[in-house]
BALUM-26875 format. One record per residue: residue in one letter; x, y, z of N, C-alpha, C, CB in turn. Coordinates in steps of 0.001 Angstrom, whole numbers, plus 500000, padded with zeros to 6 digits. Glycine has a CB too. Layout:
// residues N
AXYZXYZXYZXYZ...
// end
This chain:
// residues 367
X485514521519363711484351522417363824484342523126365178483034521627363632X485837523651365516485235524169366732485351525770366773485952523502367996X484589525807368229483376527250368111484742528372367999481965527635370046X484872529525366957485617530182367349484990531690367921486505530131366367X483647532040367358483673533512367539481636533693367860484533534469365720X481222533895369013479633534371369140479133535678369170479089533944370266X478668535773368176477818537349368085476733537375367893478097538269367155X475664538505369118474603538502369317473866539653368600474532538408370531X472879539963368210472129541317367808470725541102368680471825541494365906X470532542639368948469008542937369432468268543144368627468741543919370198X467475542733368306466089542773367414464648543337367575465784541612367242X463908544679367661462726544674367476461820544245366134462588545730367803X460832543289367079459875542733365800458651543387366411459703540810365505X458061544848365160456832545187366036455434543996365098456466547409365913X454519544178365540453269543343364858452511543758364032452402542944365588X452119543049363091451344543811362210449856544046362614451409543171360936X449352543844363685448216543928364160448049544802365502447837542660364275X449701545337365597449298546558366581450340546208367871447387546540367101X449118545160368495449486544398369455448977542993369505449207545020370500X449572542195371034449213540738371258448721540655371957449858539874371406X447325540168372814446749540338374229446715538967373855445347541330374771X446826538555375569446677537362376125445969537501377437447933536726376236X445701536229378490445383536466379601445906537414380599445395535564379939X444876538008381799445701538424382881446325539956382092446991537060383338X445152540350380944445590541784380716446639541717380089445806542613381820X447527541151379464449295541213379121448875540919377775450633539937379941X449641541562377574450011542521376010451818542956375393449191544345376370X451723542702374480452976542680373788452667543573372489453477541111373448X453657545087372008453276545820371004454250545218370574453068547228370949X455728545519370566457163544799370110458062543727370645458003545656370081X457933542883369852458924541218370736460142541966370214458707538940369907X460696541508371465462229541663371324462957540415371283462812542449372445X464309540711370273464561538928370093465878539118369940463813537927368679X466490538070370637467663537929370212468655536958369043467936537821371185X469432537298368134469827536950366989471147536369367396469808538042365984X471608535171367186473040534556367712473561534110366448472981533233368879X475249534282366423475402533524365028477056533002365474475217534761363311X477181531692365255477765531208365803478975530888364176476881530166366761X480295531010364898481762530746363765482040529758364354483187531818363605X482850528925363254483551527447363619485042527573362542482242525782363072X486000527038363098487275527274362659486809526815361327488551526547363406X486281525804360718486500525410359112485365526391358523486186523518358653X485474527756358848484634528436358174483350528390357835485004528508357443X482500527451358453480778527659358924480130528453359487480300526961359606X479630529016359606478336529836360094477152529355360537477893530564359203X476499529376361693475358529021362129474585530242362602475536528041363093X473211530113362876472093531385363368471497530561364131470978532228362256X471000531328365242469734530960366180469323531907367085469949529797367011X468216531752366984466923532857367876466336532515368716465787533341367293X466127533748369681465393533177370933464483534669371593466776532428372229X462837534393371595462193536253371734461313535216372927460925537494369823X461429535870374312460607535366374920459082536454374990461370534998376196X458019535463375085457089536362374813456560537077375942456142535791374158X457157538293376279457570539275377265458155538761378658456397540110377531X458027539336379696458222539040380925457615538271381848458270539828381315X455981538460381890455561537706382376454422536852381717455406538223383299X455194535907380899454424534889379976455245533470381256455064534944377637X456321532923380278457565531876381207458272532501381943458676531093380452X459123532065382682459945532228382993461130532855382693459913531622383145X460997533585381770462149534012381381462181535379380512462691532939380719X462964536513379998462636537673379504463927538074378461462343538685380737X463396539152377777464680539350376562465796539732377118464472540463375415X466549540632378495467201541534378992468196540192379079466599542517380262X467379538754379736468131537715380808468448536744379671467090536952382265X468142536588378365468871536314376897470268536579377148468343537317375593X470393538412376644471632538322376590472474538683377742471929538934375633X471864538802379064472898538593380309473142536772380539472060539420381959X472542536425380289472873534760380143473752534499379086471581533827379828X473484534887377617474462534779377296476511534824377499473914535193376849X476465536306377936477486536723378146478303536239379102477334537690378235X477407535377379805477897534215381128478494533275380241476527533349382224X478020532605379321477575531234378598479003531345377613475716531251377607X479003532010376580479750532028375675480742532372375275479461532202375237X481670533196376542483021532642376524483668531361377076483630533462377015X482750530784377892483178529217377842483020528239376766482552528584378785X482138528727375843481685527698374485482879528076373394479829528142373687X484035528834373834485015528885372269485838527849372704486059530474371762X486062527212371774486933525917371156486045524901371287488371525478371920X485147524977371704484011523398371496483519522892370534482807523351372015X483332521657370396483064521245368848481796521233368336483485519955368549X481166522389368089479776522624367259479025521832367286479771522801366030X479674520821366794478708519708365861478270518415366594479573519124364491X478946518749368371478846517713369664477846518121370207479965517626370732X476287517669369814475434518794370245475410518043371840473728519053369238X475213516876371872474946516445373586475714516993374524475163514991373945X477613516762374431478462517563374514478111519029375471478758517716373154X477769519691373683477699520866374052476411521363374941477853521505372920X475771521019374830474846521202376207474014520425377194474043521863375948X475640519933377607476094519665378976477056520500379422476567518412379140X477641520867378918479076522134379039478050523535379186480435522291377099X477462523535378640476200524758378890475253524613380232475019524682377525X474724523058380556474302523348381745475461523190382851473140522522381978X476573523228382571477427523071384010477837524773383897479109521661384004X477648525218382912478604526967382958477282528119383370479473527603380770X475715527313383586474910527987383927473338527014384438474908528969382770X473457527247385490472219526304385645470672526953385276472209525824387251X470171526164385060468725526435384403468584527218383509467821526865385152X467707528363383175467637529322382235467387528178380846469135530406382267X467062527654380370466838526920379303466825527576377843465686526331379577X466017529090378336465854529520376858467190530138376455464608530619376631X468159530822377852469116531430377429470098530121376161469901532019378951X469991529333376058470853527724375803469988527919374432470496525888377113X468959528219373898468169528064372821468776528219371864467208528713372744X469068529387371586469672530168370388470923529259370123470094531885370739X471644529335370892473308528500370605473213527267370371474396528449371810X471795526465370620472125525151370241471361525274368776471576523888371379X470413525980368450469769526067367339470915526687366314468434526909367554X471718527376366640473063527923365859473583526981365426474113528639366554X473999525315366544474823524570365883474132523562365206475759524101366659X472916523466365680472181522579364540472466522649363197470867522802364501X472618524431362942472411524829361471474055524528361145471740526667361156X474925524998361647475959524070361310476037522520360899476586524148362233X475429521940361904475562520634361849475196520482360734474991519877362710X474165520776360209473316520756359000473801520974357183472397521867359397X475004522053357814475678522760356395476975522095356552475844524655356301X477378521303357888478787520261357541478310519294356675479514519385358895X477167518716356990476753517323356466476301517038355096475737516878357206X475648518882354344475427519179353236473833518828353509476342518473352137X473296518284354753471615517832354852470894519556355363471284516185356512X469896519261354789468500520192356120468376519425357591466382520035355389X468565520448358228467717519819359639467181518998359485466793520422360314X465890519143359049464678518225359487464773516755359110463361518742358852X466040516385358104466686515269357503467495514353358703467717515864356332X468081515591359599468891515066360215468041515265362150470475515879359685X466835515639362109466307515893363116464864514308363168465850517725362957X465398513680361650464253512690361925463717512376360493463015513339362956X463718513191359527463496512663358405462074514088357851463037510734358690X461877514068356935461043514775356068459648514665355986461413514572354992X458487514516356926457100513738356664456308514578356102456357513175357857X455761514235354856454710515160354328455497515901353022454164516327355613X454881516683352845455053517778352075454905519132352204454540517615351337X454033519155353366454316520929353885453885520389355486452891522623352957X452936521440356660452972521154357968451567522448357847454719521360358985X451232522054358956449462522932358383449902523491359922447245521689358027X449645524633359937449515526138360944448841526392361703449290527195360534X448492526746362674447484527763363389447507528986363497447347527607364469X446739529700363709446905530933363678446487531306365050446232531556362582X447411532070366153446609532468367366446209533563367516447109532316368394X444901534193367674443940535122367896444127535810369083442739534588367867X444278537011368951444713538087370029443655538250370770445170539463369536X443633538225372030442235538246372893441606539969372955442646537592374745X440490539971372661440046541101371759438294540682372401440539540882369637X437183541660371953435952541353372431435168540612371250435260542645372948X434556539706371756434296538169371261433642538388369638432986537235372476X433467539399368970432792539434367933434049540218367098431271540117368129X435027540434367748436072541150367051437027539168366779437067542850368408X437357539157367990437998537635367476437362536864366687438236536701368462X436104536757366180435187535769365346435497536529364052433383535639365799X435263537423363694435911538200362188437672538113362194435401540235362160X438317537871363331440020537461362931439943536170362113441133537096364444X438796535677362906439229534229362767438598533513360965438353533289364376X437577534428361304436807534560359736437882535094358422435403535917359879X438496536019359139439850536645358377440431535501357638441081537293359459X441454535218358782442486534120358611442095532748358059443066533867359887X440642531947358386440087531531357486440432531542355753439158532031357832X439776532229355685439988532557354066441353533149353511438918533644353634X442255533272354822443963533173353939444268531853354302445468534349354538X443490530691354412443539529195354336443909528915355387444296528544353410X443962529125356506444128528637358143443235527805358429443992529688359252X443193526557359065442683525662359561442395525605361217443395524777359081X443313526068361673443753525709363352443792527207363547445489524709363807X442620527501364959442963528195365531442824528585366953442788528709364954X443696529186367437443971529290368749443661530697369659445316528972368757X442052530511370084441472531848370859442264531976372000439881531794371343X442506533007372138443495533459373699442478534306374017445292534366373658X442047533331375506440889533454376398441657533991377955439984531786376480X440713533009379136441976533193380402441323534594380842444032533345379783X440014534997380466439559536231381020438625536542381861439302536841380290X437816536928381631436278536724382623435485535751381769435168538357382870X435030534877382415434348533632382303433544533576381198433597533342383399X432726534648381469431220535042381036431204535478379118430704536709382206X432763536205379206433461537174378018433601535929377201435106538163378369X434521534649377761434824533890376896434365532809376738435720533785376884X433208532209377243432482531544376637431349532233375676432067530799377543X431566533286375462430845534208374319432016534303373150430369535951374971X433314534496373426434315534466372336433998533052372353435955535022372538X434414531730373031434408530774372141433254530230371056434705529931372863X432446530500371408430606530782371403431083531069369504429615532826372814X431340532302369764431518533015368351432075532916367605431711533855368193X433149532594367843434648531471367035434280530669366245435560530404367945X433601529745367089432883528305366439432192528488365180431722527654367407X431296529526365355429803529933364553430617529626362792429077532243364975X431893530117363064432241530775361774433362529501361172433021532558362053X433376528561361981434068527620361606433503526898360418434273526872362636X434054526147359908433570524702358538433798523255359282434955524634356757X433692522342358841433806520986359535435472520953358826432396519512358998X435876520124359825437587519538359304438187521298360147437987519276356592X437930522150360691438651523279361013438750522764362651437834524867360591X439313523415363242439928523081365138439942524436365621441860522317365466X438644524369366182439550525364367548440146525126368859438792526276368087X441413525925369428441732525254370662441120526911371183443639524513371013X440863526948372382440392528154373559441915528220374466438708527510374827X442758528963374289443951529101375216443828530166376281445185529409374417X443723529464377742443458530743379190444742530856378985442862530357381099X446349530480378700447611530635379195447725530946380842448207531733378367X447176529695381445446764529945383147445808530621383519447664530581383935X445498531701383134444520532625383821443618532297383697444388533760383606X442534531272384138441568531119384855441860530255386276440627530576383981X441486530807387306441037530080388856440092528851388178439895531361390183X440241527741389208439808526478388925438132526883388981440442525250390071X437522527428389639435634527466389353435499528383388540434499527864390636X436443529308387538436267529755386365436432529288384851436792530528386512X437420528060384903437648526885384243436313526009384220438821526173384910X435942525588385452435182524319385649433560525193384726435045523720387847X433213526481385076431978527184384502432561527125382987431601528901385191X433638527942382732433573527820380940433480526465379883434927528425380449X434390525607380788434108523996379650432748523064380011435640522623379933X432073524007381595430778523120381309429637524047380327429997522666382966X429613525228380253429145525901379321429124525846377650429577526759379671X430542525781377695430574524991376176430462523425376079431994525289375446X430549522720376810429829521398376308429607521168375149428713521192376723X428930521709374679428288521335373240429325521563371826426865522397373047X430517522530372393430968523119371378432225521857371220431344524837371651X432342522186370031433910521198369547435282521966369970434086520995367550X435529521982371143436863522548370950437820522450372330436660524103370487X439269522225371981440481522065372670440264523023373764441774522315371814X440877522161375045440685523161376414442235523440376269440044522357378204X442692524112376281444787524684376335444776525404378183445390526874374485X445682524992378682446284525371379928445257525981380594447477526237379833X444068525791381220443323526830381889444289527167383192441720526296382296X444831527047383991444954526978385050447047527173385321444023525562385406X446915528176386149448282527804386473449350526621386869448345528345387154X448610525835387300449530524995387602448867523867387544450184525214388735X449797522386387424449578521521386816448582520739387486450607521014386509X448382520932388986447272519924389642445669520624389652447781519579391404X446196522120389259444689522157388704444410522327387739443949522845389054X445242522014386433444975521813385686444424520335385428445735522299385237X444869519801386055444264517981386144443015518019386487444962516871387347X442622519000387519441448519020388332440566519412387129441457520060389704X440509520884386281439720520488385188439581519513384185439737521162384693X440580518945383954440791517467382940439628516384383414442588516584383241X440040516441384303438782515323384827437258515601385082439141514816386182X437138516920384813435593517653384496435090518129383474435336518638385082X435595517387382483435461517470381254436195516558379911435707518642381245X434936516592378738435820515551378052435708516236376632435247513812378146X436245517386376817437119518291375701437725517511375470437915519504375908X438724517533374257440096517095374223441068518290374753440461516642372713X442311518066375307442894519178376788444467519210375874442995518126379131X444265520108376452446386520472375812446527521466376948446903521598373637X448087520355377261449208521726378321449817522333377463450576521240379477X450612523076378043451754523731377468452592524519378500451292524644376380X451948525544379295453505526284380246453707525105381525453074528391381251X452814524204381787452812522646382822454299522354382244451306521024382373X454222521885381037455236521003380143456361521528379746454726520570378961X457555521796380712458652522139380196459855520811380485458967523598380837X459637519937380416461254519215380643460634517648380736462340519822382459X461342516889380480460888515300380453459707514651381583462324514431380748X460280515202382639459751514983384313458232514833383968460081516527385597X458028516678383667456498516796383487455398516048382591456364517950383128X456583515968381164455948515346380253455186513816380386456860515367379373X456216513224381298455847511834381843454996511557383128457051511188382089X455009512726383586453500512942384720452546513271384137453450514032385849X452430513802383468451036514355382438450817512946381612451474515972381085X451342512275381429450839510902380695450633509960381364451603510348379805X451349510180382581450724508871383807449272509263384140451689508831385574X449169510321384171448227510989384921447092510811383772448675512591385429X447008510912382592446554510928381528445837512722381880445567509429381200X447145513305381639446502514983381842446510515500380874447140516017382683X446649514765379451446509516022378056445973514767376999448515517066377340X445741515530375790445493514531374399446691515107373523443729514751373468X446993516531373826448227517163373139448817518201374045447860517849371731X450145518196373592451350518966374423452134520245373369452704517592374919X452011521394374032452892522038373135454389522026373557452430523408372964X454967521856372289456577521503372568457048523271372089457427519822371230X457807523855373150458165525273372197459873525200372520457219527133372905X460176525338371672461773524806371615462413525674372725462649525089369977X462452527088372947463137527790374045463085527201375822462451529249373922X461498526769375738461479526175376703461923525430377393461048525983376715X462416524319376148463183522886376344464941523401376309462697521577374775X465105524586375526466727524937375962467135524582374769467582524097377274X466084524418373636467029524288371946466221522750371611469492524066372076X467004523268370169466327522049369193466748520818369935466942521969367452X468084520175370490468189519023370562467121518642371988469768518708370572X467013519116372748466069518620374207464497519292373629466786519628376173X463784519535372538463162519887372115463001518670371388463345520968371793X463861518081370351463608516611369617463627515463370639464820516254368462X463953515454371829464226514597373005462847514577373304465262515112374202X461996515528373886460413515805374373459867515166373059459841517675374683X459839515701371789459031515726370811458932513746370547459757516880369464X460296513144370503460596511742370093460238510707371458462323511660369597X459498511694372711458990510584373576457805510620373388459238510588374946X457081512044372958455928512021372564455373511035371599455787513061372207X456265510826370600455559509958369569455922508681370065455979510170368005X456545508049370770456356506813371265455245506626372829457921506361371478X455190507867373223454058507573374003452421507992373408454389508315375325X452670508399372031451398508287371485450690509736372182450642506700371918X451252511111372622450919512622372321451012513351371214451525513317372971X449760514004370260450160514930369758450487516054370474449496515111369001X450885516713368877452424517804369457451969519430368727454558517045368436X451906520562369404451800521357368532453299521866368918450492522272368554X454016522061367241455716522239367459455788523955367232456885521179366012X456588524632368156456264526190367943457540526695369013454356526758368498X457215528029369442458176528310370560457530529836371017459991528321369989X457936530299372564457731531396372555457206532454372098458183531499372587X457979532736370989457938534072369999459049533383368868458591535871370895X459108534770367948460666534846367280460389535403366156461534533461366991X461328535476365176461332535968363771461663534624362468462631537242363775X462557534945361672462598534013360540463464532744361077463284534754359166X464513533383361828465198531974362603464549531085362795465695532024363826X464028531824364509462835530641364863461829529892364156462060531073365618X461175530600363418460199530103361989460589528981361503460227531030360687X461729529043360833462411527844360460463080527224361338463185527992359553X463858527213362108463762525992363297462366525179363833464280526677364631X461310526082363636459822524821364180459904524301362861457799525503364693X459821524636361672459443524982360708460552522805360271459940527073360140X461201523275360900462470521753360368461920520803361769465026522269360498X461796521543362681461216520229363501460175519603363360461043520365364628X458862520751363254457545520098362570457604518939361472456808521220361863X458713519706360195458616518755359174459058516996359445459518519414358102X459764517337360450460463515728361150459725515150361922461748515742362056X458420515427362090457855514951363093456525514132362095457498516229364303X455996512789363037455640511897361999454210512555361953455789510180362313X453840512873360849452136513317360499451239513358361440451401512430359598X451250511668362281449600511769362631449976512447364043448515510025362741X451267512614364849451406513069365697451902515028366103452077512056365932X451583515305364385452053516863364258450416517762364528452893517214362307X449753518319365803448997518472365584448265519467364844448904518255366233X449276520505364990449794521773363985451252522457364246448707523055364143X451238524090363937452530524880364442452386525986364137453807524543363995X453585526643364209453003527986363996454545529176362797452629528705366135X453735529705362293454809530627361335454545532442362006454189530441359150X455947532140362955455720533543363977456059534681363022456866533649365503X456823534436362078457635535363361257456511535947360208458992534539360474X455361535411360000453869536238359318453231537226360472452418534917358857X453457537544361815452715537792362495453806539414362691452317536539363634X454972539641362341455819540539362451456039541675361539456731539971362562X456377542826361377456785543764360510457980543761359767456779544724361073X458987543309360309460632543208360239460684541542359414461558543262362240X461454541434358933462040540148358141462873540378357993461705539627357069X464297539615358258465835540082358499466266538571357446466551540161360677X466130537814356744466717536950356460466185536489355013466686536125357507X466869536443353906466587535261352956466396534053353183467356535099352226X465224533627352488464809531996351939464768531589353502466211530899350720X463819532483354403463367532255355655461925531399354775463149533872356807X461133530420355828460378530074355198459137531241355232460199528774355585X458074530555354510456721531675354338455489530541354211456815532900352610X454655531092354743453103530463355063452565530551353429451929531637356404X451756529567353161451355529505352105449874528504352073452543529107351343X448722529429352487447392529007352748447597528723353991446789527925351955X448125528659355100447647527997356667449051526677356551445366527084356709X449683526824355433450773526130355475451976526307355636450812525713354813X453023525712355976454334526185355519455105524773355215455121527191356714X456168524990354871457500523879354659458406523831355317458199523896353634X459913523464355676460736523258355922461941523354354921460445522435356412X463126524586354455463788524453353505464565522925352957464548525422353792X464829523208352058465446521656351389467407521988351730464916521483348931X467273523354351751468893523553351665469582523558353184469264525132350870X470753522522352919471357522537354016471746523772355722472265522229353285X471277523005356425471197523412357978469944523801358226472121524554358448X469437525327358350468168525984358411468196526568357299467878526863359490X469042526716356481468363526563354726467917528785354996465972524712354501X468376529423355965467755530967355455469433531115355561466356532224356671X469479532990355657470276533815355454469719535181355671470763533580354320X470010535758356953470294536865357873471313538093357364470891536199359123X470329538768356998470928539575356493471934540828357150470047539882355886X473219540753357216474176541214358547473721542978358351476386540765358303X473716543258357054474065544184356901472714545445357444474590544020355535X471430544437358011470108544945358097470705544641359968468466543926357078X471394544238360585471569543907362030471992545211362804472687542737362217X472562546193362304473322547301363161474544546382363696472288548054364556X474884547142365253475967546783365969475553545936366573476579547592366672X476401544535366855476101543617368012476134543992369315476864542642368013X475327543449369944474782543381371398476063542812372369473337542256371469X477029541585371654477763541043372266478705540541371281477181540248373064X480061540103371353480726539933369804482026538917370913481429541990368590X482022537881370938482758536914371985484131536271370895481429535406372671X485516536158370841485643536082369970487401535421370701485132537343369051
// end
């Protein structure tokens, strides 16, 4: 199984809602994503995706994808696919850090791994739990009576979980969360996501304001010690997520007792396998998990889409199906949301099919 040939495509995915606002003013009309598809001498094929959600979300941006790549993947021909530890360790010695650039290529050989063995991922990522994986839907930060009718929306296309993207003026979003709620049912979740952007006495005013309300505090704060600092002024239930990129953090945030849930987003972690590494300490240290990534299209979709399904029930807290939120669909028997749900394919590796002939010219063709 070893690597003979990497080819990349550029991808615009525009939104079906226009645009994406988040904190701190930032906005996304078109994710850009990159498409990897990885050859192995016994004639396999693998795919993997990686759309960071713009520039200044993480650390990282679409341009530095495929200039990382092009570093990366003429050292990965003749390696054996299917060596995922192996193989990225040979990836962090041919490039240090960059994690998400590593995403795509290890999610490529997963799906190999997957179509040598004749299994699905999620078989071979941990086993099958459930029967489908229940969704969230995240709400574009918008003025507070416009997000309460999204959310009313998505509601009634059977969404359960949802995720207000707040992180604005104080005053604005404890009126969006305010309004969110109103329209909720019992058994529904809201989480309030600042994605950092609130200063710590703009944090500490919004979760003592809502008090009363039922709902998840997500990342107020840039960085992780003040994010602790609100944790301990309040007894929301709290979720990190840009805090939590790599084992280190994950295990300070639990000493510390700094979350009730962690979002795991696979680019972050540098691919499915250090993504199932985070996700499989979580469930022995007893964190739920919301399993998701960045951005992406049908790839990515189904890569959360096989990790979620492997992940044991009571610790899946939701996830997300990015590939409903896009205009473009490039792949067969990609998965699809169905009420606030989705699945994980049954057919071996990531179980879709990318359609070449919808790709244009590659971005990069390593061979």
């Amino acid at each position: 199984m070893k690597i003979t040939r990497i080819t990349a495509w550029q991808l615009d995915l525009p939104l079906h809602e226009g645009s994406y606002n988040w904190s701190g003013g930032k906005s996304v009309q078109v994710f850009d994503s990159t498409l990897v598809r990885i050859e192995v001498d016994e004639g396999l094929v693998g795919w993997g995706e990686v759309c960071p959600l713009g520039s200044a979300y993480l650390p990282s941006y679409a341009a530095g994808v495929r200039a990382g790549l092009s570093e990366i993947a003429p050292d990965m021909l003749g390696l054996e696919a299917t060596e995922l530890g192996r193989l990225n360790r040979h990836m962090d010695a041919c490039l240090k850090g960059h994690p998400y650039v590593k995403s795509a290529l290890d999610m490529a050989c997963w799906d190999i791994l997957g179509k040598a063995a004749g299994m699905p991922c999620c078989e071979l990522l941990g086993g099958r739990y459930g029967e489908d994986i229940v969704l969230y839907r995240a709400i574009s930060q918008e003025a507070p009576e416009a997000m309460a009718a999204r959310v009313a929306e998505y509601r009634a296309e059977g969404y359960r979980r949802f995720q207000l993207k707040v992180g604005g003026d104080p005053d604005e979003d404890i009126a969006r969360i305010r309004s969110a709620a109103e329209v909720l049912k019992p058994g529904d979740k809201l989480i309030a996501d600042a994605n950092t952007g609130w200063l710590m006495h703009e944090a500490a005013r919004v979760v003592r304001a809502v008090r009363d309300v039922d709902v998840y505090i997500e990342q107020p704060c840039l960085s992780y010690e003040e994010c602790l600092s609100i944790r301990q002024r309040t007894d929301h239930p709290f979720v990190l997520d840009e805090s939590i990129d790599g084992l280190d953090p994950l295990l300070r945030g639990h000493a510390d007792h700094g979350m009730d849930v962690v979002n795991i987003k696979i680019s972050k972690f540098g691919g499915l396998t250090r993504a199932k590494q985070a996700r499989d300490l979580c469930v022995e240290l007893g964190i739920a998990m919301t399993i998701e990534d960045a951005w992406g299209g049908d790839v990515v979709t189904a890569a959360i889409a096989h990790l979620a399904h492997s992940t044991p029930e009571e610790f899946r807290f939701t996830a997300t199906d990015f590939n409903s939120y896009v205009t473009r669909n490039y792949a067969d028997n990609a998965p699809q949301r169905d009420g606030g749900r989705m699945a994980a394919s049954t057919a071996p590796g990531l179980g879709l099919e990318p359609r070449e002939a919808e790709l244009g010219a590659p971005c990069l063709d390593v061979h």
